[in-house]
N, C-alpha and C positions, 0 to 999 in steps of 0.2 A: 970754306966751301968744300974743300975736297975731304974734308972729315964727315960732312953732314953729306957727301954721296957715300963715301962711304958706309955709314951709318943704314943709309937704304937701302944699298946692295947687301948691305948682312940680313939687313932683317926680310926681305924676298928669299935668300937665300935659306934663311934658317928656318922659314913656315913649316909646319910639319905635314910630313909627305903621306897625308890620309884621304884619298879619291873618296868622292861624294857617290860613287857605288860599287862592288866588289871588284876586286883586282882582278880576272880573268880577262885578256885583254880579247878573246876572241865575242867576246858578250859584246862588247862596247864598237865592234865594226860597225863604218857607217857611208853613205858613200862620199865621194871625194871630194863632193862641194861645199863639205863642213872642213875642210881642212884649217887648221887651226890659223889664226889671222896674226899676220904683221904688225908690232906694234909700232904706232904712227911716231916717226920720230921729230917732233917740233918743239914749237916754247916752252910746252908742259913742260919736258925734261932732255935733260944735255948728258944721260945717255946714250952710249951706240948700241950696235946689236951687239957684241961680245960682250958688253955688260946685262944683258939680259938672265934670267934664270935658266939654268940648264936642267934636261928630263933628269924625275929621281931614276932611282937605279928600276924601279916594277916600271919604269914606260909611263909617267905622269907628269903631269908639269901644271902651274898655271897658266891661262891664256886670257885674254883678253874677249870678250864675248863675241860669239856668235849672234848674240839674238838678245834684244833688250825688251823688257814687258816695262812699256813706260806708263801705267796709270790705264782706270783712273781710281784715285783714292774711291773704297768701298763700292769699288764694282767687282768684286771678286780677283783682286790680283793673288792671292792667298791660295782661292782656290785650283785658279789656274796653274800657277807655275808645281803645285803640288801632283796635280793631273799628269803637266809635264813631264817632271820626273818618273815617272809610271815608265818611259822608254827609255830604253837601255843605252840609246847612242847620249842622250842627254845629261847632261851635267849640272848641277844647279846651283846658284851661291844660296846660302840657306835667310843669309839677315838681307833687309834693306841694304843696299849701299850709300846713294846719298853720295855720288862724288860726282856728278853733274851738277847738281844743285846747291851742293852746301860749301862755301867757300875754303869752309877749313879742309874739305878735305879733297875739292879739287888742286887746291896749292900745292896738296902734295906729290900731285902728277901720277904716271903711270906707275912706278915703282909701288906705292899704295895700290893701288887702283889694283892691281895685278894678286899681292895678298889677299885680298877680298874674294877675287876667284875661287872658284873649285879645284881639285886638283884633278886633271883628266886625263885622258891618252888623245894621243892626238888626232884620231879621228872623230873624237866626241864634240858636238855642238855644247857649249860653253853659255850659260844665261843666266841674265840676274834679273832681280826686277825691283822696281824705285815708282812706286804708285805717284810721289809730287812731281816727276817729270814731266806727265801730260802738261800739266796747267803751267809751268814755270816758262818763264817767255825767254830766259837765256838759255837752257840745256839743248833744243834741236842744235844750233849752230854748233856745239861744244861737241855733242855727240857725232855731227857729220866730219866735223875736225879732226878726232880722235880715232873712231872708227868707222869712214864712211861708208862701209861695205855691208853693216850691220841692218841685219831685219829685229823689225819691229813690230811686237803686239801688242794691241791696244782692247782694253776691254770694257765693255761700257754697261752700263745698266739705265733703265727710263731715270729721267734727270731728277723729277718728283721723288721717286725712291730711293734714289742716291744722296738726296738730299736730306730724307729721313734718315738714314742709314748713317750718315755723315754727324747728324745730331744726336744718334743714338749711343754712338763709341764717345763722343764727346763728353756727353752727361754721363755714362758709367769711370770719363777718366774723373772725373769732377767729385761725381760721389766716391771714387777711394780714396782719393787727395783730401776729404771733407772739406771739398769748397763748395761754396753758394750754389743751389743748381737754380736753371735758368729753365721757368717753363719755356715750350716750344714754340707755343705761342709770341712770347717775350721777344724769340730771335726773328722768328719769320715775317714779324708784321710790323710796320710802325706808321703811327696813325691809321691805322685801319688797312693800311695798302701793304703789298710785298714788301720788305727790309730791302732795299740793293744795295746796302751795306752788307750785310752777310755773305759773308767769303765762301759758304758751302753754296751758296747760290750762282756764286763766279766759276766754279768747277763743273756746274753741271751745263754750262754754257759750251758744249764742246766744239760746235762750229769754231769759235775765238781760238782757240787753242789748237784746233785740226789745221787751222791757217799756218798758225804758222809752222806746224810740221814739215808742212808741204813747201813750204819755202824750201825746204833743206833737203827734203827726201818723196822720190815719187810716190804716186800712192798704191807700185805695186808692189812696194817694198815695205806696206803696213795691211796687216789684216788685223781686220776688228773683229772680235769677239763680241759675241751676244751674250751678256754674264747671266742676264733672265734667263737664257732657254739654256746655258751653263748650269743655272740648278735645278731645273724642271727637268731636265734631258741631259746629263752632259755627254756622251757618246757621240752624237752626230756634230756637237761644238769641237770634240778634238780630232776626230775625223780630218776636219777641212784644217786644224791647225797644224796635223802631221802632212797635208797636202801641200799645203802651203811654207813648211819648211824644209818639204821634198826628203823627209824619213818615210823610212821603211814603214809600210803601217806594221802595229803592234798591240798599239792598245784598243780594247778589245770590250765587251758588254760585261764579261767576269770579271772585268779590276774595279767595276762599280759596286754597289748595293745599299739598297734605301734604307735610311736609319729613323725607325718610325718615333724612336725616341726624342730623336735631337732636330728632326722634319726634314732632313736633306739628305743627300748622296755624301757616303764615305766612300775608301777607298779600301781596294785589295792587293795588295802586291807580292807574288810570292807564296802567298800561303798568309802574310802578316795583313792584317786589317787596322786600317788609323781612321781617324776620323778629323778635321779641323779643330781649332782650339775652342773652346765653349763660348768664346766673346765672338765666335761666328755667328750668325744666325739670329742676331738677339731679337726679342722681338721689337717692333718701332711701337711709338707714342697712339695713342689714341690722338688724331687730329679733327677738327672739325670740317666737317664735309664743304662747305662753304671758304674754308680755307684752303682743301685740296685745291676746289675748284677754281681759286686764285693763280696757284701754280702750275697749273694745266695749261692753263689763258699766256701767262708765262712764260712758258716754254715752248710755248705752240709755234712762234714765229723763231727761233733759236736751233728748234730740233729738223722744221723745212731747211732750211741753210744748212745746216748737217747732212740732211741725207742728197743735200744735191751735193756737196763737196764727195763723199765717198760713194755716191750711186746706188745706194740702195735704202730701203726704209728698214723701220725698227717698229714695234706692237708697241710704241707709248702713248701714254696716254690714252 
């Protein structure tokens, strides 16, 4: 055992000490209520504080998150935390993490957990984001354990289209794997009615899964994102989400611009212009109207239960 702590204290230790935005530390001031968080010392790991990582020598360290974007899968989590990052107090983990949800790699406790970070200064709010949290019925309780003090953004998009959206990346992983693709019809319907088999179906169900957030965490401690008016508009969407995580406002109408090529908002930062990866955007399937209208009928009683849990409505449907 004490070889196999060992082992995770070198490898914390030895992550290479490169912040996720330019070393100037005075860029990255923020004010005091991002200070960087305690890490929860319980069953996960038989750590204390002096076995923790200490600041590199430029004033960075990793932390443990401020602010978790937990889902939902193909509501725009991509484009959001990329938005994010646009502010300079922010910090961003760049992959998935997956250690709420995925076994092998919550086993491995905080000490992992903590590599997966950015590297920041310590007034920088600290964020990852993990799209299968929303829907996963064990991660709230894990997350409030771990870092109960964590905000949380949640981003949604009309359930119909998420569920398009959801079929969409599916079929494009399908056709480079060269496996069978499945029309869309095949998955959403069986005998003639909605599939309630299909699990993209189960996701767009967000009342079920808003429940049990709210077991674990108040609901003023989650601000939902509108991902539709995210890519129609996205300015006044981050607006409310630098209000809501109490930054300095920053980001601004210049870090956008419509890319008439690719149909959506890129991004400006800097002077440098990116865009999302090309499997953004794809287009969805031709469906048949009669089947839309299936899923409309569907979601109709799912999506009322949503907006009374968080108090407000959404343009679906």
């Amino acid at each position: 055992m004490a070889a196999f702590l060992l082992g995770l204290l070198l490898l914390v230790a030895q992550s290479p000490p490169v912040p996720s935005r330019p070393t100037d530390r005075d860029d990255h001031a923020s004010p005091s209520s991002h200070a960087p968080l305690q890490v929860a010392i319980d069953d996960l790991s038989p750590l204390n504080d002096s076995s923790l990582p200490s600041a590199h020598p430029n004033g960075t360290l990793q932390q443990l998150p401020n602010l978790v974007i937990i889902g939902v899968r193909k509501g725009g989590t991509r484009a959001l935390i990329e938005m994010l990052s646009l502010h300079s107090a922010v910090a961003a983990a760049q992959n998935e993490v997956h250690f709420f949800d995925w076994e092998t790699h919550f086993q491995r406790g905080l000490p992992w957990y903590l590599t997966q970070m950015p590297f920041s200064f310590p007034g920088q709010m600290t964020v990852e984001k993990t799209p299968a949290y929303f829907t996963s019925a064990k991660v709230p309780e894990r997350v409030r354990r771990v870092i109960p003090d964590v905000k949380l953004l949640l981003i949604l998009r009309d359930p119909t289209e998420r569920v398009l959206s959801d079929y969409t990346q599916v079929y494009y992983n399908r056709l480079q794997k060269h496996k069978r693709l499945q029309p869309i019809e095949s998955v959403l319907l069986k005998d003639g009615e909605i599939n309630l088999g299909y699990r993209a179906l189960n996701r767009s169900l967000y009342y079920q899964h808003m429940e049990n957030w709210l077991r674990y965490f108040p609901l003023e401690r989650i601000h939902v994102v509108d991902g539709d008016q995210l890519i129609r508009d996205p300015l006044p969407e981050m607006k409310q989400v630098e209000r809501f995580l109490e930054l300095e406002p920053q980001i601004n109408a210049s870090n956008f611009y419509f890319n008439k090529t690719k149909g959506f908002y890129c991004l400006r930062d800097h002077g440098r212009e990116r865009c999302l990866h090309d499997s953004k955007g794809r287009a969805h399937p031709h469906v048949d109207p009669s089947i839309l209208q299936k899923l409309f009928r569907y979601f109709h009683e799912p999506n009322r239960k949503f907006f009374e849990l968080v108090g407000r409505t959404f343009d679906w449907n």
